[in-house]
C-alpha positions, -999 to 999 in steps of 0.1 A, spaced: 200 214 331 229 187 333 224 155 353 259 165 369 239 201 381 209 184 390 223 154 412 236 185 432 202 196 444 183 182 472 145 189 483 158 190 516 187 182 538 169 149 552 174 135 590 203 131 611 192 93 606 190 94 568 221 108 565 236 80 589 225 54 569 235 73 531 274 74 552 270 33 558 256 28 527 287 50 508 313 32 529 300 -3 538 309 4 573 288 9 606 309 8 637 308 48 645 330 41 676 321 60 710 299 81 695 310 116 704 301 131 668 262 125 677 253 150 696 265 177 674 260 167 642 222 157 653 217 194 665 234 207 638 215 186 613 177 199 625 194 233 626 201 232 587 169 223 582 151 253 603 135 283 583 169 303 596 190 283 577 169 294 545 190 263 524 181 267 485 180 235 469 217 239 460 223 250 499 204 210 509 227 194 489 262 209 499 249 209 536 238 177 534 271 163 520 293 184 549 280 166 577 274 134 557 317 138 550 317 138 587 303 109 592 320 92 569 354 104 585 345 89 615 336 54 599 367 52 579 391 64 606 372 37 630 381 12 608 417 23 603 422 20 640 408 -10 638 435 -19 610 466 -4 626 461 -8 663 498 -1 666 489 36 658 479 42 697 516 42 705 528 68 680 546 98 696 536 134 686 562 160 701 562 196 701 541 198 670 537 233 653 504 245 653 495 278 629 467 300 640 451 334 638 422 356 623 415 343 590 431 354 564 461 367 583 489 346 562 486 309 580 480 292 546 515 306 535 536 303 563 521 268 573 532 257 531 570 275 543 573 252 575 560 220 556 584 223 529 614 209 555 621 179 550 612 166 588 581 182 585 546 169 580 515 179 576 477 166 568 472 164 529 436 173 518 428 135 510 442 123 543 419 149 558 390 134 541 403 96 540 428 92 576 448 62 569 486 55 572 499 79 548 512 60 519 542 66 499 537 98 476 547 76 444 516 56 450 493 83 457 483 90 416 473 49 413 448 53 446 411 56 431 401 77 459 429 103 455 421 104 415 384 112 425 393 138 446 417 157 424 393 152 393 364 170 417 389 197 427 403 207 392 362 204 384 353 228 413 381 252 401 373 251 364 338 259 375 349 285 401 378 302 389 373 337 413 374 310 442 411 302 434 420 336 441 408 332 473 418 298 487 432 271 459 426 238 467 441 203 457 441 168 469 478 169 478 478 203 495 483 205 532 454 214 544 437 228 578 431 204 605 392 207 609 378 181 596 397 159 619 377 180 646 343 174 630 347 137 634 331 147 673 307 174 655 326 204 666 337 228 641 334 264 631 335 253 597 297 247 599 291 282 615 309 298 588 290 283 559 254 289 575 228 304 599 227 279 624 226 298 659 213 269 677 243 248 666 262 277 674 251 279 707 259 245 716 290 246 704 299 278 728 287 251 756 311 227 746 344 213 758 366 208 729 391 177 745 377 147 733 379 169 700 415 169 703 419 134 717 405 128 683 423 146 661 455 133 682 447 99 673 440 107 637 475 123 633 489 89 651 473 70 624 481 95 592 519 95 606 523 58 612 547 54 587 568 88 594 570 88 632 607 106 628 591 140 612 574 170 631 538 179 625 529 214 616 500 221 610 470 255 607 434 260 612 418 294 623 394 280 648 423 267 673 420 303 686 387 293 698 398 261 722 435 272 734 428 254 766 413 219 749 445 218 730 469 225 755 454 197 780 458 172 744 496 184 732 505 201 765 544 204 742 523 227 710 541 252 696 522 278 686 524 303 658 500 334 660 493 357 628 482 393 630 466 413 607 444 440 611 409 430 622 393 450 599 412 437 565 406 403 582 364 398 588 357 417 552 380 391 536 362 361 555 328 375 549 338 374 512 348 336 513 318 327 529 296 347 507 318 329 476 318 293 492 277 295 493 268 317 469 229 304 461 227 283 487 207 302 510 180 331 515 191 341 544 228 332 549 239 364 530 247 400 531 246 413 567 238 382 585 275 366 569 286 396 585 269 396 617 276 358 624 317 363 608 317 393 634 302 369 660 323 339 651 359 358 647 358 383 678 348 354 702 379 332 689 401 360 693 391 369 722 388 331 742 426 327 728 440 358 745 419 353 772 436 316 773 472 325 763 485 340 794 484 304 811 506 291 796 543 290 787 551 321 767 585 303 749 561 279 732 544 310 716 559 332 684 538 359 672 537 367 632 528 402 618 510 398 580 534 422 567 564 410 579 554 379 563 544 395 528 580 415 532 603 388 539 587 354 544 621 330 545 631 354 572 597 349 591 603 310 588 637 313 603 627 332 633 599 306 639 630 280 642 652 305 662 623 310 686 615 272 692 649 255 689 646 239 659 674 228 634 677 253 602 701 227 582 711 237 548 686 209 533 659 230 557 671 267 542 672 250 506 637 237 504 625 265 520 640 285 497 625 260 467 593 272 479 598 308 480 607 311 446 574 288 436 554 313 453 571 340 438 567 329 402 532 310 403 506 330 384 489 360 401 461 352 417 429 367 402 422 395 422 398 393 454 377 420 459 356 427 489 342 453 514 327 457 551 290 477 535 284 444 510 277 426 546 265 455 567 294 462 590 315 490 599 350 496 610 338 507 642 316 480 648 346 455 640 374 479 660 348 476 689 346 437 689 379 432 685 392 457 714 406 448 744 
């Protein structure tokens, strides 16, 4: 075995404390702010280590680094405020936020409404590292941007069937979670492990200081473009309509549908890829049990949540009428919210479309309800209303 493939095994996940200090230790940092990250991230921590979560050593080690990644979010964005207190004043108005069932086409329409010019989003090392978004000529010469793209072409050299299913780089626009896990609340963790007591908690849990957070993150990443509009995606907003709406009362929100059914055997099939050997017990039907759980109570708390609120600030997107036509799809988004479709707009749009069109066909993603012991009835049912 390699030194590279052992250093990514761990005897166990350690403590909520051990895994404080390894975050200090990586960043040189200790001031954590208010705090609001503790509470979760402790309960979630003993939870990974619980007979449930069943983590291999493989499983310690990416567990371990997830909420470590947290915690080091939160010390580097501290310090950033810190920097740039001049962040606090930044204006975020109507900003376009992408959400839905996974796999229901957010990645692809959310990469259509970033390629206008007065659009931004949150790049995959901004995620990971909030600061001031530099200029993208200076991006390459940043030794924390080169370590992340050398990891990700590594990960995808090592994983190629995972690049049919969600490709990743350091420059792509990414989802908005791990702004959210900077106060310990995130599906992310419950869709990567058994961890029903975390899970519970969570359910308990008011998501606004969630989204104060992730407000002041985006004040910080768009310092330095305070003219353009932020769009940007993550499944799990479906689960806290209300804790956004208090935060960007002005969202505009873009719903995706696809068929429930297509939807939880496709996410049950990421998960099972993302942590395959990682656990005993974090496969087959309890992926499917715990997707099932995790997907039908998002869907449900957002249409539960929707009807308060200003129906003009909502456009709903069918899958296929994104597949068919997905330049016509972005236009109606505009039509729908007001916003300007300039030439410059319709050309880069149109830029990306025919990038998508001839990038390489992705390898082929294959998956099925039996492999994680559901049924289309059992998923109809959770989903019905």
């Amino acid at each position: 075995m390699s030194d590279n493939v052992m250093t990514r095994e761990r005897a166990d996940v350690g403590s909520y404390e051990d895994i404080v200090a390894a975050a200090v230790r990586t960043t040189g940092l200790s001031d954590f702010g208010a705090g609001l990250h503790e509470e979760g991230l402790r309960v979630l921590t003993e939870d990974l280590a619980s007979p449930e979560a069943g983590l291999t050593p493989r499983g310690n080690y990416f567990q371990r680094s997830e909420v470590k990644s947290a915690l080091v979010g939160v010390l580097l964005t501290q310090a950033q405020f810190a920097a740039h207190p001049g962040h606090a004043d930044v204006p975020i108005e109507r900003p376009v936020f992408l959400m839905g069932l996974p796999r229901t086409g957010t990645t692809a329409l959310h990469r259509y409404l970033h390629a206008d010019p007065m659009a931004q989003g949150l790049e995959m090392w901004l995620t990971q590292y909030p600061q001031p978004r530099p200029p993208r000529s200076t991006w390459e010469a940043d030794p924390i941007f080169s370590a992340m793209q050398s990891g990700f072409a590594a990960h995808h050299g090592e994983n190629p069937e995972f690049m049919g299913i969600h490709y990743m780089d350091a420059t792509t626009v990414e989802e908005c979670w791990r702004l959210l896990r900077q106060t310990g609340k995130s599906s992310s963790y419950e869709a990567l492990a058994n961890v029903p007591r975390y899970s519970a908690w969570l359910q308990q849990q008011d998501w606004t200081d969630a989204y104060a957070r992730h407000k002041e993150n985006l004040q910080l990443v768009g310092l330095n473009d305070q003219e353009k509009r932020w769009v940007l995606k993550n499944p799990s907003h479906l689960t806290a309509l209300d804790a956004l709406m208090a935060v960007y009362p002005d969202a505009l929100i873009v719903y995706t549908h696809r068929d429930p059914v297509t939807c939880i055997a496709s996410s049950c099939s990421l998960s099972a890829e993302t942590t395959a050997g990682h656990s005993t017990t974090y496969v087959g039907e309890v992926i499917g049990r715990t997707q099932l759980d995790l997907w039908s109570r998002a869907y449900h708390a957002f249409h539960d949540a929707r009807p308060k609120y200003d129906q003009s600030q909502f456009v709903d997107v069918a899958f296929q009428d994104l597949v068919s036509d997905p330049v016509a799809v972005t236009r109606r988004v505009y039509d729908r919210f007001g916003l300007d479709w300039t030439p410059e707009v319709q050309a880069a749009i149109e830029e990306i479309d025919r990038e998508a069109k001839e990038g390489k066909a992705a390898p082929s993603h294959r998956y099925s309800l039996d492999d994680y012991g559901l049924t289309e009835a059992q998923v109809r049912e959770a989903f019905d209303r």
